[in-house]
Each structure stands twice: as C-alpha cells, then as structure tokens.
C-alpha positions as CSV (number, residue, x, y, z in Angstrom):
1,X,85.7,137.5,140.8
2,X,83.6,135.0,138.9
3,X,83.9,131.1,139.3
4,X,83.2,128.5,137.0
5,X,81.9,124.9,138.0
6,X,84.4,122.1,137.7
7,X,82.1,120.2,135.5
8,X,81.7,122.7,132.8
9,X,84.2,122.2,130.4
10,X,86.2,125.1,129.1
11,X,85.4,126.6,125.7
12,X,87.9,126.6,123.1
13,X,87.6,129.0,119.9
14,X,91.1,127.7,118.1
15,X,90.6,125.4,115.6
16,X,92.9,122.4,114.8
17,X,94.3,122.0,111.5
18,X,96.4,119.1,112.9
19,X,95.1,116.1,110.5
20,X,93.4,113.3,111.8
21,X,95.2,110.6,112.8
22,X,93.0,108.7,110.4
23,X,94.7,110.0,107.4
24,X,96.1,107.5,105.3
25,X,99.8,107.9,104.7
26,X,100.2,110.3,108.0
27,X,100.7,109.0,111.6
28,X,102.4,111.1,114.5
29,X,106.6,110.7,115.3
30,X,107.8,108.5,117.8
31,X,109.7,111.3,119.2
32,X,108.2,114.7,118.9
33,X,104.3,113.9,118.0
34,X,104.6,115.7,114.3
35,X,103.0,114.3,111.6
36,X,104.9,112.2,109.2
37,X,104.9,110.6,105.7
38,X,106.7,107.7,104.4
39,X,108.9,108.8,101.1
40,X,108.2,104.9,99.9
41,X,111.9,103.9,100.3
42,X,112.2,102.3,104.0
43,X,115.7,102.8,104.1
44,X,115.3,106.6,103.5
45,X,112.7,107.0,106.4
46,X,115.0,105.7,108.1
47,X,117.7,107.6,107.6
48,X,115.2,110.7,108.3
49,X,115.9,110.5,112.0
50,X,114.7,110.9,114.7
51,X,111.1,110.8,113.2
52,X,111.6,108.3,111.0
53,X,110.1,109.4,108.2
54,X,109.7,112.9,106.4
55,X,108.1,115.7,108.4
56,X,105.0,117.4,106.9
57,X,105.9,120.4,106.1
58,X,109.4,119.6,104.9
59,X,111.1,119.7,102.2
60,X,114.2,117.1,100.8
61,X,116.7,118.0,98.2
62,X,118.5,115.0,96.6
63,X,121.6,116.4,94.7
64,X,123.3,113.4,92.3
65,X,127.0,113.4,90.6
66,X,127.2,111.8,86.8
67,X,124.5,111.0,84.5
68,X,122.7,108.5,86.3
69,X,119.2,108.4,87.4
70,X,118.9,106.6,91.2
71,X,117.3,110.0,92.3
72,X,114.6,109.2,89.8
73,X,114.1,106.0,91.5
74,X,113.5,107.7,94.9
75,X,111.5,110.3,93.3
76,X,109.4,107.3,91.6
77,X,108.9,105.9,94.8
78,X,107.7,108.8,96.9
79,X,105.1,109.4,94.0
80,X,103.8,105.5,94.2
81,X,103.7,105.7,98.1
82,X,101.8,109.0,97.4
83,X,99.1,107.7,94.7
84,X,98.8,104.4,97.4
85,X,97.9,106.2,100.4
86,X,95.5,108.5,98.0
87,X,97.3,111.6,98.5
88,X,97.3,114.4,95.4
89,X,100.8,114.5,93.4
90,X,102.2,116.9,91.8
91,X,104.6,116.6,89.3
92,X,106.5,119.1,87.7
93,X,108.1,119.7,83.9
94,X,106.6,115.7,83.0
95,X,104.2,114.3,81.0
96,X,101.9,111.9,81.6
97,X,104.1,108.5,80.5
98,X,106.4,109.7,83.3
99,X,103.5,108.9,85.6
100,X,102.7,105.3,84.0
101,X,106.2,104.4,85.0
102,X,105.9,104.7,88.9
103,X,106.6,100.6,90.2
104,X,104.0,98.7,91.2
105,X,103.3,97.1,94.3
106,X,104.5,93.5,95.4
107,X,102.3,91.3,97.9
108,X,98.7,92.6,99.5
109,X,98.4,95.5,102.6
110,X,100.9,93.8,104.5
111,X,103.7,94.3,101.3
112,X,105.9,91.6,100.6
113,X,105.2,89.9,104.5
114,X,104.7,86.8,102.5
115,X,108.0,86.0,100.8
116,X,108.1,82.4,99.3
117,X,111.4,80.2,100.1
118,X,112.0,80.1,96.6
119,X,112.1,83.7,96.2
120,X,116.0,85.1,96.4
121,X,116.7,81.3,98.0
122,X,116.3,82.6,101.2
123,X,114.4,80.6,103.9
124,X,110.6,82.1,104.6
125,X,111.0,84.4,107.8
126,X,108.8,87.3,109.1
127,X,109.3,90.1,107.3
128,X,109.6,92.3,110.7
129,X,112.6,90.4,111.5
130,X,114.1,89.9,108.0
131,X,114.6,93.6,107.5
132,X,115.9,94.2,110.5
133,X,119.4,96.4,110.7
134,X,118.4,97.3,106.7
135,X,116.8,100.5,108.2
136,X,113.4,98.5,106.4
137,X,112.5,97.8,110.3
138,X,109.4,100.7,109.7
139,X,106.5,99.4,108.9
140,X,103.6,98.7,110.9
141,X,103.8,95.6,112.4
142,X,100.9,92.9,112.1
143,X,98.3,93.1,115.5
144,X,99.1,90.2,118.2
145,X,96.8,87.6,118.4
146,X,95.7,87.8,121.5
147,X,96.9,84.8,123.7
148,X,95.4,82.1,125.8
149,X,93.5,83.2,129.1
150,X,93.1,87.0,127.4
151,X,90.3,88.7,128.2
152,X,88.3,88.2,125.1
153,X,86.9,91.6,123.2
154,X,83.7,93.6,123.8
155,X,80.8,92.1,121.1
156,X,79.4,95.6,121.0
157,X,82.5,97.5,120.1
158,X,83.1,97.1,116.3
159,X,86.6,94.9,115.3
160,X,89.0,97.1,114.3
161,X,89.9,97.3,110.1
162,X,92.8,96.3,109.0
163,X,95.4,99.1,109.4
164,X,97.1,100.2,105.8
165,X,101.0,99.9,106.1
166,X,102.8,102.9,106.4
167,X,105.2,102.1,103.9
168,X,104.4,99.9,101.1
169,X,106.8,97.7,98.8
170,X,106.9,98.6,95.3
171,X,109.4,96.4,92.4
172,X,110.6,98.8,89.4
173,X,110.0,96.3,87.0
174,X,105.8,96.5,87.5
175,X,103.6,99.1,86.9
176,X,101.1,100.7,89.1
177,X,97.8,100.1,88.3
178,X,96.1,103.6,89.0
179,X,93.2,103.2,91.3
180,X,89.8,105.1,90.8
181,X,90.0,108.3,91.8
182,X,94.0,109.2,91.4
183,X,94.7,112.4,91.3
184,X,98.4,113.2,89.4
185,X,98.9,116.7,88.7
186,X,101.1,117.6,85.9
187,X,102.3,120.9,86.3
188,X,103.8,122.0,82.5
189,X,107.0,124.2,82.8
190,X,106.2,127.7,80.9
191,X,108.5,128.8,78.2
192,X,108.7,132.2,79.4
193,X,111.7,133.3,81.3
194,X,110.2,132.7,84.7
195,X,108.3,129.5,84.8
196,X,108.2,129.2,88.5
197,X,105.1,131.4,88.8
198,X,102.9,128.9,87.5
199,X,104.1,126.4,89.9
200,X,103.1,128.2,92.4
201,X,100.2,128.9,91.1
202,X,98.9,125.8,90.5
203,X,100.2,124.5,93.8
204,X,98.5,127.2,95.9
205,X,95.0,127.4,93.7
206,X,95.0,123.1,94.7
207,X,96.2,123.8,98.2
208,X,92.6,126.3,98.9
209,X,90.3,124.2,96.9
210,X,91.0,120.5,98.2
211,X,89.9,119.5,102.1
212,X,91.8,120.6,104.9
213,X,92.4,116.9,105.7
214,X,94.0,116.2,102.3
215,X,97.8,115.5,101.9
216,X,99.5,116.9,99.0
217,X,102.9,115.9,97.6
218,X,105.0,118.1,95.3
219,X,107.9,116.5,92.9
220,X,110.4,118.4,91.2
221,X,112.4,116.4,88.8
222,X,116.1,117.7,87.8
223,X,115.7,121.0,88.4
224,X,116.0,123.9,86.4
225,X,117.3,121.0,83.9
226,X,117.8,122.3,80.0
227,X,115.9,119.6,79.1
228,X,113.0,121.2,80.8
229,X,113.5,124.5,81.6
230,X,113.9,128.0,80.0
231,X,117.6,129.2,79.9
232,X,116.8,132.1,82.2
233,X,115.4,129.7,84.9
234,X,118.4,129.3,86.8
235,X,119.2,133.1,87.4
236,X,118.7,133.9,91.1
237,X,116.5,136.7,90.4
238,X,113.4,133.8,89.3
239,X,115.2,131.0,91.5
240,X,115.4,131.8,94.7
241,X,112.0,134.0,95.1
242,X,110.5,130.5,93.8
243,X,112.4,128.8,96.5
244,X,110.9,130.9,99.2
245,X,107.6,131.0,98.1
246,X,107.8,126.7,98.0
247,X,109.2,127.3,101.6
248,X,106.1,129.8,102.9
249,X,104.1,127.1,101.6
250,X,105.5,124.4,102.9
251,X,105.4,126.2,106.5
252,X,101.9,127.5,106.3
253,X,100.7,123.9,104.6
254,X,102.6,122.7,107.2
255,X,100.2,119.4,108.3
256,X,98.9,119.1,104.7
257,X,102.3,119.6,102.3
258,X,105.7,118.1,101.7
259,X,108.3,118.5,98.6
260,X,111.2,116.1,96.7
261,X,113.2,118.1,94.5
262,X,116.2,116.5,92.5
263,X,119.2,118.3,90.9
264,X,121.9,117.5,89.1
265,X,125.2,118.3,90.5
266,X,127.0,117.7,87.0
267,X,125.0,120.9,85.3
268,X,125.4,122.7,88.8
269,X,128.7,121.8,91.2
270,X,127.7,122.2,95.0
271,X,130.7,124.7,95.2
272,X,128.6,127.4,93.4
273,X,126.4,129.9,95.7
274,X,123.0,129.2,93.6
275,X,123.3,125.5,95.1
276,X,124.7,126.4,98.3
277,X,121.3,128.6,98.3
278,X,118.9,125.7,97.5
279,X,120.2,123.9,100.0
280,X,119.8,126.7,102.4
281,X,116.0,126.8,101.5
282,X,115.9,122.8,101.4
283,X,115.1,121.3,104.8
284,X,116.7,118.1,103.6
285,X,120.1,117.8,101.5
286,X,121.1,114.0,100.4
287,X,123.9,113.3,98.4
288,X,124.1,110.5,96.0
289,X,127.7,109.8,94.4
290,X,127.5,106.8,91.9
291,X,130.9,104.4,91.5
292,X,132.7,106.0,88.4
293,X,132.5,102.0,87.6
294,X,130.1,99.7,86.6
295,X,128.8,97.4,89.1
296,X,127.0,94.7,88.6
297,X,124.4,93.3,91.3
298,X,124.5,89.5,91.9
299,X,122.2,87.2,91.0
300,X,119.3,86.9,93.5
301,X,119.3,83.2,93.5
302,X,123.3,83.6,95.0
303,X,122.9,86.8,97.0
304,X,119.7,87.7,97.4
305,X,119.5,90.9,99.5
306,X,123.3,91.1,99.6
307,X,123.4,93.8,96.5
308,X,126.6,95.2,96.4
309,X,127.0,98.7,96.6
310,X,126.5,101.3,93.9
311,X,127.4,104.6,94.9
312,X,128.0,106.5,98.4
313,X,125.1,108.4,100.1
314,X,126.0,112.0,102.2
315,X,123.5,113.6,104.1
316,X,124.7,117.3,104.3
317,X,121.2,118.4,106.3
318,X,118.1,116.8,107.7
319,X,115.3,118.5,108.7
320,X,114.9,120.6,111.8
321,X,111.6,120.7,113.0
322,X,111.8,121.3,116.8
323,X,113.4,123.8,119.0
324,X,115.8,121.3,120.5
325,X,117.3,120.5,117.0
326,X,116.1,117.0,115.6
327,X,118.3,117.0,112.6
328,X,121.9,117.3,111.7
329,X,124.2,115.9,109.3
330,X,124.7,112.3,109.1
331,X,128.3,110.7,110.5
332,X,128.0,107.5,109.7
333,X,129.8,106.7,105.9
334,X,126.6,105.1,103.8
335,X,126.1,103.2,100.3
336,X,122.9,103.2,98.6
337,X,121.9,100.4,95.9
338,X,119.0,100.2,93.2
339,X,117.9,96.4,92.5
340,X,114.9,95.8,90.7
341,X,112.6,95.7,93.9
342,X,114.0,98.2,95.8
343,X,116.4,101.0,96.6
344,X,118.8,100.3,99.9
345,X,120.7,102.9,101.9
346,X,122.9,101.0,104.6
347,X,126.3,101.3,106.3
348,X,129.3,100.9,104.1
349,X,132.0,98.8,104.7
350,X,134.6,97.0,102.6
351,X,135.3,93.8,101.9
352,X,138.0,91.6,103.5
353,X,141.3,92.5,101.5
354,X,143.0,90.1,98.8
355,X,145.4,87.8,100.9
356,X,144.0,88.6,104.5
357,X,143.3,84.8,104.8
358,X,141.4,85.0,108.3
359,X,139.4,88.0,107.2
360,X,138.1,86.0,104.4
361,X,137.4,82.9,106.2
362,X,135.7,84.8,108.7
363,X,131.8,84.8,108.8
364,X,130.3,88.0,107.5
365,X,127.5,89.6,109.5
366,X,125.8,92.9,109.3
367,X,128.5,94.0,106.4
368,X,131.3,93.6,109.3
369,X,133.6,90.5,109.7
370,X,133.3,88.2,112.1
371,X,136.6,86.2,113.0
372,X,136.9,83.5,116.2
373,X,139.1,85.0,118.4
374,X,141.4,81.7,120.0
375,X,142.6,82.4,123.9
C-alpha cells in the first residue's frame, strides 16, 4: 500500500470548461453557483428566480397574443446587453437594419445611477434604493468607501477596476453605437423546405471556432413566422428535430450558450400540440397578453415610473437547472409595461373602485392601498 506526502498536491487530469469568473456578462447564482446572464430587462431577471437571471445553458420561449411587438422589445434588449458585455449574437431570419435598432445605453458603467431631479420630477435618490420592489434591485451595487479607522489597503496589491454592471440600462428611443470589434451574426433563413439546418450549422461551426471562454447568445425572432419562413417550416417532421438539436446544444454549450425565441400565439394557439411541444423543449415559457385596449402611459413629468399597465405576464415554466427543482410556474398575477426607457414586469393590482371614497383617499404604496385604520 503506497502513501503519498501531505504536501504533494493531488493531480487532477479533468479540465474545467466552467468560464472564468472574469467573463463579462457571466457571474455565478446566488443560490446554486451556476453561471448566469442578464437578459437586459432587470425585471425579467428577476422574475428568473431563484438565480436571478438566465442560466447558461437555458433556453426562454416568450409566446405573445395579438399583433403587438413587446416581445421584440425583450428580444432587443437581450441582444444590446449581449453586444455590451462583448458576447457574439446571433440573430436569425433579420437583416442587418434590425440590428441598428437595438436601444442605446443611458448614463456611464454604473447605468442610469445618476438620475437628475428634473428627470421624471422625481427627487435624486440612489438608484439601489429607487428600484427597489420593481424587481430592478439587480445590479451590482457601487464598492463601499471604506470608513474612518479602516485598515487602509496594501500599496503593493494593484486597486481593483472598476466592475462592469451586470445589467445595463438601455432607452428605445437611442441607438447603440456598435463598439469595435462587435460581432452580430445574421443567420439568413433558407428558402428550402427545412431551413433549420443551416441554423444549426452556422451555430455549431461558431460554437468550435471561437474560445472556450466566449459567450454566445442565439435570438429567434417570431418563429416559423410567414413573413420569414418557408411554408413547410412548421411541420413537425423539420420542427421539432431543430428543437432538439438547439437543446443538445444548449446542454453541451452549457457554460458558453443561451437562447430567446419568440412566437406568436395568434398564427399558432397554445392549445395546439406543435406549441405544447416547443414549450416542452423550451426551458423557459413567458406569456405576454396585451389589453385588447389602448392604453396610454402618463406623462413622465406627472407619473414618472408609475406606467400603467399594458398587458398581463404568465409564466407557464422557468428553468430547471438543479436536482432539487429551481423552477416552477409563477403564482403571483403580473403586468408588464413598455415606456420609452424601459420594459417593467411587476405585481398587478387594480385600482381603487369608482365611489370607494376611502380607497381613493388612501395613500398608494407598492401598487397596494394604504388606508388609516381609526381604533
């Protein structure tokens, strides 16, 4: 029986492909360790509990009723945040206007942390605390300055850089400016009666020849759309092998790849089994249902953040990514709303009826009532 000496390490011959925790965009859960990305809408890493944020390695299908567009938005969003933190996107069935359209970026590194009074005619607060119970509370906050009596820091160890947020801020009505060195992959949609193989093609050929430590984001706009795609895309028999391939990927790529995918639910109802099977393959299902009405925000000088609600959100599946579960649907009843700066997805709740005197004369707080109760 051989012995080794305590102070020889042991050898290891596995190799990591974990990424470093360097890697821009990428930074481990709270809960489980994973890596995660941010899909550029705070509200919507949010809602991706309990990692707050979207797994690597996941995929998220966002299913929308009537003719609208707020899953573009998201979609325009998750590219931006993607292009920011210098990951490769690629976009499917678009040109390349669609990428000159992504929303630019308000504020520095630290997003919009330095929000003038006259802005919205809200008084100047930290941002860490003005977004709080918005779901917006997830970006990395500022380092402490170090306090009085503090031992002070080592002169030979280097000053840490500043750390790039996690989530930036973007406002629809910019543009991006494109820094040096983007790289946007448009991935054309074949003509032929199964133009998923390209796709994957293209996908898997970037996938072997990039780094190991680069992220890679796929986006999938309004799939298997007419607009975009062959007649004979949506047959099962080119569908659904396309959907499993996207999902071996996304398992083997699983520290280096994630997916968006939108579809709209007025071509294809959810009560058909071609949709009940992309959301089988999806790891993620959100559900946006616009108001059959027209709503119309209020003026930011009168309501600033207060945007009233647009449509209802439904999360049908979240992603599982540990043993124990991690995901589920979601209980809670929640709006979403599109202003020009940002898309919101908070609790619903209704306003006080017509006549309810006391409701109405009661202070509102966190979208719930509050009355003074007399004893």
């Amino acid at each position: 029986m051989s012995f080794r000496r305590r102070s020889t390490p042991l050898s290891s011959t596995s190799t990591s492909t974990f990424p470093s925790p360097s890697s821009p965009g990428i930074r481990p859960s709270p809960t489980s360790g994973i890596p995660i990305t941010s899909t550029g809408t705070p509200s919507l890493d949010a809602l991706l509990t309990p990692h707050t944020g979207l797994a690597v390695g996941t995929s998220l299908l966002i299913e929308e009723n009537g003719v609208t567009d707020f899953a573009g938005a998201l979609l325009r969003y998750y590219a931006a945040e993607g292009v920011v933190q210098g990951h490769v996107v690629h976009v499917v069935g678009t040109g390349q206007g669609w990428g000159r359209e992504l929303p630019g970026l308000v504020g520095g590194i630290g997003g919009d942390g330095g929000r003038e009074e006259g802005e919205g005619g809200k008084m100047k607060i930290a941002w860490r605390y003005e977004r709080l119970g918005e779901g917006g509370g997830l970006r990395d906050a500022a380092p402490p300055t170090p306090n009085r009596g503090s031992k002070p820091p080592d002169p030979g160890r280097p000053e840490p850089a500043n750390p790039v947020p996690f989530c930036h801020t973007f406002d629809l009505t910019k543009r991006l400016s494109l820094p040096p060195g983007t790289s946007i992959n448009y991935i054309p949609v074949s003509p032929t009666s199964n133009p998923y193989q390209a796709i994957i093609t293209t996908l898997s050929h970037s996938l072997t020849t990039t780094p190991q430590h680069t992220i890679h984001r796929l986006i999938i706009p309004t799939l298997f759309s007419p607009a975009l795609y062959p007649p004979d895309s949506s047959t099962p028999t080119h569908l659904l092998p396309f959907l499993h391939t996207l999902r071996s990927l996304l398992r083997t790529h699983s520290t280096r790849l994630t997916a968006m995918l939108t579809l709209p639910l007025s071509l294809h109802p959810r009560n058909t089994g071609l949709v009940r099977w992309i959301e089988h393959l999806s790891d993620g299902v959100l559900e946006l249902v616009p108001f059959p009405h027209t709503i119309e925000l209020e003026p930011a000088g009168k309501g600033g953040d207060l945007e009233k609600p647009q449509g209802m959100a439904k999360v049908h599946k979240l992603p599982v990514v540990t043993e124990k579960g991690g995901g589920g649907g979601g209980g809670d009843e929640l709006a979403f709303s599109l202003s020009r700066r940002r898309f919101v997805i908070k609790k619903f709740s209704l306003p006080p009826v017509e006549g309810d005197q006391e409701a109405q004369r009661g202070e509102v707080e966190g979208g719930k009532v509050k009355v003074d109760v007399e004893f």
